[in-house]
N, C-alpha and C positions, 0 to 999 in steps of 0.2 A: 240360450235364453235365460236360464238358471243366471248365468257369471254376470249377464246385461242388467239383470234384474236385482242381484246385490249392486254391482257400482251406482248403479240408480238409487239404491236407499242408501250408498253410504254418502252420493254426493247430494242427496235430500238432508239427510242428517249432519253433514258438515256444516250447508247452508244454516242448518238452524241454529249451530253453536256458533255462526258467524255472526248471525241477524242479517242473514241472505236468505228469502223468499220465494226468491222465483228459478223454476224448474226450466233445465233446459230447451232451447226453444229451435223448430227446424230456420234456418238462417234463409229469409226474404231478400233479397235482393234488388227488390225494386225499386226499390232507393237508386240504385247505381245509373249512371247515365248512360242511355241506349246507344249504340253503335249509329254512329252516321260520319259516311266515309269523308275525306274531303278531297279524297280525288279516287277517279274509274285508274286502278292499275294493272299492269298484265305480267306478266313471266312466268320463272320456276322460282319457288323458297326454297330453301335447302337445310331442314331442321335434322336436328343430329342430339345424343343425350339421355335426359333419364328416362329408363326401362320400365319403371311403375306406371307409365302414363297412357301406353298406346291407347285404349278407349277415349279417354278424355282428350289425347290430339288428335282424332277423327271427329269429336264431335266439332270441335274447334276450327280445324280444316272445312268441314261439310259446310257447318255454320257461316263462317265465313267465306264462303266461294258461293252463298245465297245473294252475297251482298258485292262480291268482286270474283265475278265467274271468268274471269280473262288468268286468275292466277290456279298453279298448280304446285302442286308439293312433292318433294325427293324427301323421304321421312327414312330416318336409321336412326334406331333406339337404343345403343348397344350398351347404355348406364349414365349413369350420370358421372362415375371415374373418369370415364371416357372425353364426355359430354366436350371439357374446355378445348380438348384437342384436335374437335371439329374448327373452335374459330383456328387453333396456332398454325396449320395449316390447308387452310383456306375452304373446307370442303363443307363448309356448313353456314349458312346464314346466319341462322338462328341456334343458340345451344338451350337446352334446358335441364337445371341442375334439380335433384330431387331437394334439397338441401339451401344451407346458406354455402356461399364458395370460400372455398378454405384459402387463406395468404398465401400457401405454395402456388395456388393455382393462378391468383392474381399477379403474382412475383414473377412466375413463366410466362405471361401474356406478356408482363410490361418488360421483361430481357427480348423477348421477340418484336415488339414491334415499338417500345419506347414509350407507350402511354399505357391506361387503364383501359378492360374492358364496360363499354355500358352495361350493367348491372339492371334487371328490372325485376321487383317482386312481383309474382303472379296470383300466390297464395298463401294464406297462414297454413301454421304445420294444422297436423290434425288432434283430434282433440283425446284417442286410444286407440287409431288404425296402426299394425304393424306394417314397419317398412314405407309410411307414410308421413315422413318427419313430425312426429306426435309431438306433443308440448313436454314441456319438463317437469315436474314439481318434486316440491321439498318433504318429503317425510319423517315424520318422530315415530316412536314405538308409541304403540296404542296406548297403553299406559298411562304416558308422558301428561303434562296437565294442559303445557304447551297448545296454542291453535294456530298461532302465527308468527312469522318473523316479518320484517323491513330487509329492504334490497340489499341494505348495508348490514344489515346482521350478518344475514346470509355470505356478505364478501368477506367479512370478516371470522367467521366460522370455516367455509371453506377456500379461503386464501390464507396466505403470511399475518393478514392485517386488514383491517375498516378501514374506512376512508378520515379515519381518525388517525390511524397510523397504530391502532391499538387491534390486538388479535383477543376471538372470543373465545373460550376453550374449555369452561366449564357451565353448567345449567344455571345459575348464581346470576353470572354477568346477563342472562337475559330474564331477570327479574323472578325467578322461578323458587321459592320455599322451602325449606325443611329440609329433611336427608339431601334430594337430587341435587341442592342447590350446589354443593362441595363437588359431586360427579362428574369427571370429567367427559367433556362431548369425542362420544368417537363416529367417525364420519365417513362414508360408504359414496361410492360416485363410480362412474366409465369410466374405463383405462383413457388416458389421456389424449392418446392419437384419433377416437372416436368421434365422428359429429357429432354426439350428443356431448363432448367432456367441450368441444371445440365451440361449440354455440355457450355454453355454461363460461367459458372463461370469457368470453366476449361481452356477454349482458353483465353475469355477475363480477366478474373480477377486471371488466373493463379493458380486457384483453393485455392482459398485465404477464401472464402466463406463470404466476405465483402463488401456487396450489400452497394449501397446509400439508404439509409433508408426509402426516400422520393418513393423507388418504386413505383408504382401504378402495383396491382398484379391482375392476372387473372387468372381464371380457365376454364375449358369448361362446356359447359350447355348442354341441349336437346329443340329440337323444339316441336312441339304441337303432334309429329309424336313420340316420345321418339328418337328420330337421333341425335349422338352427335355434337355437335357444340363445332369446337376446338376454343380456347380461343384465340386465332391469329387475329377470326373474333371480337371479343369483343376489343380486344385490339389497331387492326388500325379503329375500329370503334372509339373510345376514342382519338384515336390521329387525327381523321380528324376533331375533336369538337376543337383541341387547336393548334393553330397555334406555339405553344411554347414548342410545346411537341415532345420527340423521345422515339421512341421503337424500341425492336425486338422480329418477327415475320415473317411470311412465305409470299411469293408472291399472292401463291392463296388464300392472304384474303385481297390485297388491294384493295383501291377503288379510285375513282376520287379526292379525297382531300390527298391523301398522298404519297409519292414517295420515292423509295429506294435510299440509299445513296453508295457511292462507299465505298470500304477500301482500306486503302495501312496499309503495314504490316509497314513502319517507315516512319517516319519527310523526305519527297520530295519523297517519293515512289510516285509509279501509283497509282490511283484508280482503283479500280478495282471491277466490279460490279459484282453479284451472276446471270450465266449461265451455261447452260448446259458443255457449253467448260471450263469455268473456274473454275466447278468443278470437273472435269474430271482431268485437269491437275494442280488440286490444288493451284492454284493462287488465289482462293478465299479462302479466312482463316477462315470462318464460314462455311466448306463445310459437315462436320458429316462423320460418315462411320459406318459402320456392322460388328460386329466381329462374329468369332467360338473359344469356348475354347476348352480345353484339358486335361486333367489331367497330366501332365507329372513331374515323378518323377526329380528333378535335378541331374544330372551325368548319365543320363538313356535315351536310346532314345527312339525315339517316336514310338507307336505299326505301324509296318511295314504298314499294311494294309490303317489305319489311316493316315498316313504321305505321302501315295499315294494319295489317297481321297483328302488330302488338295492340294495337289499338283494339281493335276487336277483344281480345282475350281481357282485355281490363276493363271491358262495356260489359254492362248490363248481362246481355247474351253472354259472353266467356265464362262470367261468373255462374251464370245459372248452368252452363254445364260442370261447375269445378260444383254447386250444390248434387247437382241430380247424379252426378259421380260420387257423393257424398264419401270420399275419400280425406282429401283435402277439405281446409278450411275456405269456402271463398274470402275475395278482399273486400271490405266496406266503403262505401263512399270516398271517405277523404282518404285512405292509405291509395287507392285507384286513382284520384287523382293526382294526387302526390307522383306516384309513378307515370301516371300521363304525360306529368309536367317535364320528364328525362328525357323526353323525347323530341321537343322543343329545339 
């Protein structure tokens, strides 16, 4: 309660150096458009993949076999590692990745069968759950005068180069004063092969795979207990040692010496800082999200039964159990229909 109740004043206090106001909000759903089948289907699904979720695919499951009691589910959870190699061969319907899916994994579907997997997002990450694809953000040392950077700072600090073709690499070029201005930026972040380094190079560096060399990389450890320690905690540990330093990493491993920074997606945009609400309604650009694949052939449509199933989970209903599971982020209207629309 103690740790809940600092990130609450520090993300009240952020807010106020932003001229951000409003305190995070439980995420309503009623917005979303209610489940209604367009056709009675019957057989077995065969879902297969990430191990974070059993509660939330039984509510899913239940929920939906209210509305199409002719269907039944063959459920094996064994990861989300696992997950793609239900569709490669054949033993799963539906896969579900805890994550966004990594190139290797899309590059094996399409040597096997010649095309792409359908991709569908189910949820945004979460907003400080471990092991629950949490959002990313940027942090300065407490100190720093710093509140915010643009999407393209940030590519250009932690890649080769901006979208300028110019790299940023001291406190100066982001407009910053007096002694820091000279100091050079040292830079802290996931060892590379990570989902978290892997979603980072995709939004920020545009999937370029052309890190600033200077990283300073981390991995996770285990305590005396063998319990892993995500490398988040090693990381803004390391950035409260350098007043000079930024990283990304997750909220639930900050501490008293370092504080998150706003984004704005362009040059005079808002800042805009990583909350509940702003990842819900995608304003924050480091916000992650959860897919399900498919197999689905192109010119072919999708197995009746199956395209019901996903249907459901992106209505109304799916969403209010991915709330009341309050793990994940549910998806908002338009990101739900957007995905609706894949199905087509």
């Amino acid at each position: 309660m103690k740790r809940l109740l600092v990130y609450s004043l520090c993300w009240y206090v952020l807010s106020w150096q932003l001229g951000v106001t409003q305190l995070p909000q439980h995420h309503d759903v009623s917005s979303l458009t209610p489940y209604h089948s367009r056709e009675q289907v019957a057989g077995v699904v065969r879902v297969y993949g990430n191990n974070y979720i059993p509660g939330l695919m039984k509510h899913w499951q239940d929920g939906f076999r209210k509305f199409q009691p002719g269907v039944s589910f063959i459920t094996n959870l064994p990861g989300t590692e696992a997950a793609m190699a239900g569709l490669y061969d054949n033993t799963a319907d539906v896969v579900f990745l805890g994550r966004e899916a990594y190139e290797s994994e899309i590059c094996g579907f399409v040597d096997r069968f010649g095309y792409e997997p359908l991709g569908v997002q189910i949820s945004s990450g979460s907003f400080e759950t471990p092991h629950k694809t949490f959002s990313l953000q940027i942090f300065a040392h407490a100190s720093n005068p710093i509140t915010g950077i643009t999407m393209a700072q940030a590519q250009a600090i932690f890649g080769v180069a901006g979208p300028d073709g110019h790299p940023i690499r001291n406190w100066g070029q982001l407009g910053l004063k007096g002694p820091i201005a000279s100091h050079p930026i040292h830079v802290y972040g996931y060892q590379l092969d990570t989902g978290m380094a892997r979603y980072f190079n995709t939004v920020v560096l545009h999937a370029s795979g052309l890190w600033n060399d200077e990283l300073s990389e981390f991995d996770n450890g285990h305590d005396e207990k063998g319990e892993v320690i995500n490398a988040g905690a090693y990381i803004l540990e390391a950035l409260a040692k350098d007043p000079d330093g930024i990283a990304f990493a997750n909220l639930q491993y900050a501490n008293d010496d370092v504080k998150a920074l706003g984004l704005a997606t362009h040059l005079g945009g808002r800042f805009v800082i990583a909350s509940p609400e702003s990842i819900w309604d995608r304003s924050y650009p480091l916000h992650r999200f959860t897919t399900l694949y498919i197999n689905r052939t192109p010119g072919r449509s999708v197995d009746p039964k199956v395209a019901e199933f996903v249907r459901y989970i992106l209505s109304r209903e799916g969403m209010q159990a991915v709330s009341e599971d309050a793990a994940y982020t549910p998806l908002n209207e338009d990101v739900a229909v957007a995905q609706r629309a894949k199905l087509q």
